[in-house]
N, C-alpha and C positions, 0 to 999 in steps of 0.2 A: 308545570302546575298540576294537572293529570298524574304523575305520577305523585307530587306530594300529598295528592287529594286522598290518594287509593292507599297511602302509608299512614294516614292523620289514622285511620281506622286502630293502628295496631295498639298506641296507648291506652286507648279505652276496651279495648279486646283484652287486654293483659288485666286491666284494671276489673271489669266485670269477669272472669274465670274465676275471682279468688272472690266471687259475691256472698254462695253458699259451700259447704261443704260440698254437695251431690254434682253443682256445677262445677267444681273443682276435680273433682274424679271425672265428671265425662269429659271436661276439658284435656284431659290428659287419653284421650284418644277414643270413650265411646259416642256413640252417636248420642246427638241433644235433643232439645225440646225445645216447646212452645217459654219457657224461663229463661231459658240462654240464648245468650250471644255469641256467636263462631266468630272464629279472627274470619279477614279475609281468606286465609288458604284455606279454612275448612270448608268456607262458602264455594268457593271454584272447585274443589271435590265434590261438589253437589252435582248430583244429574241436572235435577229443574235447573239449576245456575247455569252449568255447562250447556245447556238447549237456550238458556235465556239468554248468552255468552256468545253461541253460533261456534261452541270451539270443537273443532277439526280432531278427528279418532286420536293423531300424533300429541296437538296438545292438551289435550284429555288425560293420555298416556303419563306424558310429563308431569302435568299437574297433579297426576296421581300419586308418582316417585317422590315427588317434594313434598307432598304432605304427607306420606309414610319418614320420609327422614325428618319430616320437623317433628311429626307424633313419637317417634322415637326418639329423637334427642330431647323432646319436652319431658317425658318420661324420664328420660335419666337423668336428669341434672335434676328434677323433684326428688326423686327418688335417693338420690344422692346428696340431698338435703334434709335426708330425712321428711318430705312431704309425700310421699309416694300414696298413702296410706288415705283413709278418712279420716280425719282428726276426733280425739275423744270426745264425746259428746258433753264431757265437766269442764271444758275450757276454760276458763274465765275469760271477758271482756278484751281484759289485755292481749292473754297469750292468744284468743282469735283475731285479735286486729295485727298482731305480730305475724300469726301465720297467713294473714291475704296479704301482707304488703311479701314478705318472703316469696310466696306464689307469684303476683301482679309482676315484682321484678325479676324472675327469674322467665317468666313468660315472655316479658317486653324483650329481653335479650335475645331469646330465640328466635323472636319474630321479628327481630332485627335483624338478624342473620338472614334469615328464610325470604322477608319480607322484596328485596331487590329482586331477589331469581325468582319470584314469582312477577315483576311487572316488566322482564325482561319477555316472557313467556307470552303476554299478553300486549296485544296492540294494545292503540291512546284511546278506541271508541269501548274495547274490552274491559279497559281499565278503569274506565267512565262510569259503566255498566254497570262494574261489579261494586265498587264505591257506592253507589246509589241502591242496589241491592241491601251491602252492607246496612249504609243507613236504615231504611226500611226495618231488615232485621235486629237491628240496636234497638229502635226507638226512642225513647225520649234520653236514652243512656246515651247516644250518640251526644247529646248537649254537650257532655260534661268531657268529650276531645276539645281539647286547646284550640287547633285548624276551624273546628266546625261552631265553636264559639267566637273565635276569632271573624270570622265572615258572617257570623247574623250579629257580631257586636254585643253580645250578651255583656253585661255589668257584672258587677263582682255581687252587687248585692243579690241580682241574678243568679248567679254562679252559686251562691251560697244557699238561695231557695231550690236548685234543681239538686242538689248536692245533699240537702235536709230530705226532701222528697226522695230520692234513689236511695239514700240508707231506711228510711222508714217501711218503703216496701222491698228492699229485701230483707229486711226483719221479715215480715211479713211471708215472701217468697223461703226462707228457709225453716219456715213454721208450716206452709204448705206440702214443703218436700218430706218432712220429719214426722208429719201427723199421722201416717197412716193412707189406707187407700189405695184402690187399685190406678195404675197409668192413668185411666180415664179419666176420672178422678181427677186426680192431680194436674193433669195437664186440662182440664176445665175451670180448673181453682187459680191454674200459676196465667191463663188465656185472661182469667175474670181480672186478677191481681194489675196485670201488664196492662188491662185497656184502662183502669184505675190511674196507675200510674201517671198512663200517655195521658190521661186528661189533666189531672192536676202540674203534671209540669208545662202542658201547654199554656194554664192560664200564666205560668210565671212569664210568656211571652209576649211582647207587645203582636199587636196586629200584623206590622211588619215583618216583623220576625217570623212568625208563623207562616206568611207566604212565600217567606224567602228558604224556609224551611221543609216547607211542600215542594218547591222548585227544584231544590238541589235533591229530594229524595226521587226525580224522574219520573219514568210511567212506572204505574203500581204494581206491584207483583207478589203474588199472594203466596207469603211467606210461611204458610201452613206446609208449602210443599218441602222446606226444609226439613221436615220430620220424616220424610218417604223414602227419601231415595241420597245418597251419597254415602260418606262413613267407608269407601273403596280405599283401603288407609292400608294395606300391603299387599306389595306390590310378590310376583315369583323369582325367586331368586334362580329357580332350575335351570 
């Protein structure tokens, strides 16, 4: 159960990479922001995680190897699809919803692959940990994992309000990233957008839900520190 917990993460990680354009290129190997959502392996390359994790210099090391060959294989197989790039800014509608679903599954495959040998790596209290981490750093995107709908019992009608709400602001989020602006900036507009978000799809929640939803996200961990420290994504080959 523990391990399926710590894999529910990877569909909605596939599924949020291909949100905006800007999260689509840093998903593909540079460091994120306070807008985005790491899969689980990007989060276990984090320092703060890895101290939050209690993991050992060795698997640190490891953790490190794995996420330099998933950011390389993520890389090629976009790239090899012709998605390597930022997409034209004249899209239209369609051909942008065509290229996040192209990205979402091309991603989820990878981290299919990936996703095992990284909870091989990690004891069942590590694996716990990082899950709830995840959550944390999803936020209210986590709703929309099958597993984490599944256990607070979310309805369809549910499903389809957190579903309206997560397209709306990243509209919003990809009007953030595009407008101009220094980092600061942006990453105070996409902090404002995000606690936005987390409020209005909390209300799609019953009371229940909610507490059961604080539950399973753990003790709090302030996820600001994702921005500081990890991105350790190659390894020396010498």
């Amino acid at each position: 159960m523990v391990r399926r917990c710590l894999l529910c993460g990877v569909s909605v990680a596939a599924l949020l990479l291909a949100v905006s354009t800007v999260q689509e290129a840093r998903a593909q190997g540079r460091r994120g922001g306070m807008g985005q959502t790491r899969s689980p392996l990007a989060l276990a390359d984090n320092k703060a995680v890895q101290k939050e994790l209690a993991l050992n210099e060795e698997k640190a090391a490891k953790v490190k190897d794995l996420h330099a060959d998933y950011t390389e294989e993520l890389q090629q197989q976009l790239q090899g699809a012709g998605l390597g790039g930022r997409p034209s800014g004249d899209l239209s509608a369609e051909e942008r919803q065509k290229r996040m679903a192209q990205v979402a599954e091309i991603t989820k495959n990878v981290n299919d692959k990936f996703m095992p040998k990284l909870t091989e790596l990690l004891d069942k209290t590590q694996q716990t940990r990082l899950h709830e981490v995840w959550l944390q750093a999803a936020g209210p995107s986590a709703l929309q994992d099958a597993d984490v709908a599944k256990s607070l019992n979310i309805t369809k009608e549910q499903q389809d309000k957190i579903k309206k709400v997560a397209e709306d602001f990243g509209h919003k989020m990809r009007e953030a990233f595009t407008s101009g602006g220094d980092r600061t900036e942006i990453q105070a507009k996409v902090a404002e957008l995000r606690e936005e978000q987390t409020a209005k799809t909390t209300e799609v929640l019953s009371k229940d839900q909610q507490a059961k939803f604080t539950e399973m996200k753990g003790k709090p961990f302030d996820v600001k520190q994702l921005m500081q420290g990890g991105g350790r994504r190659r390894r020396n080959n010498n």
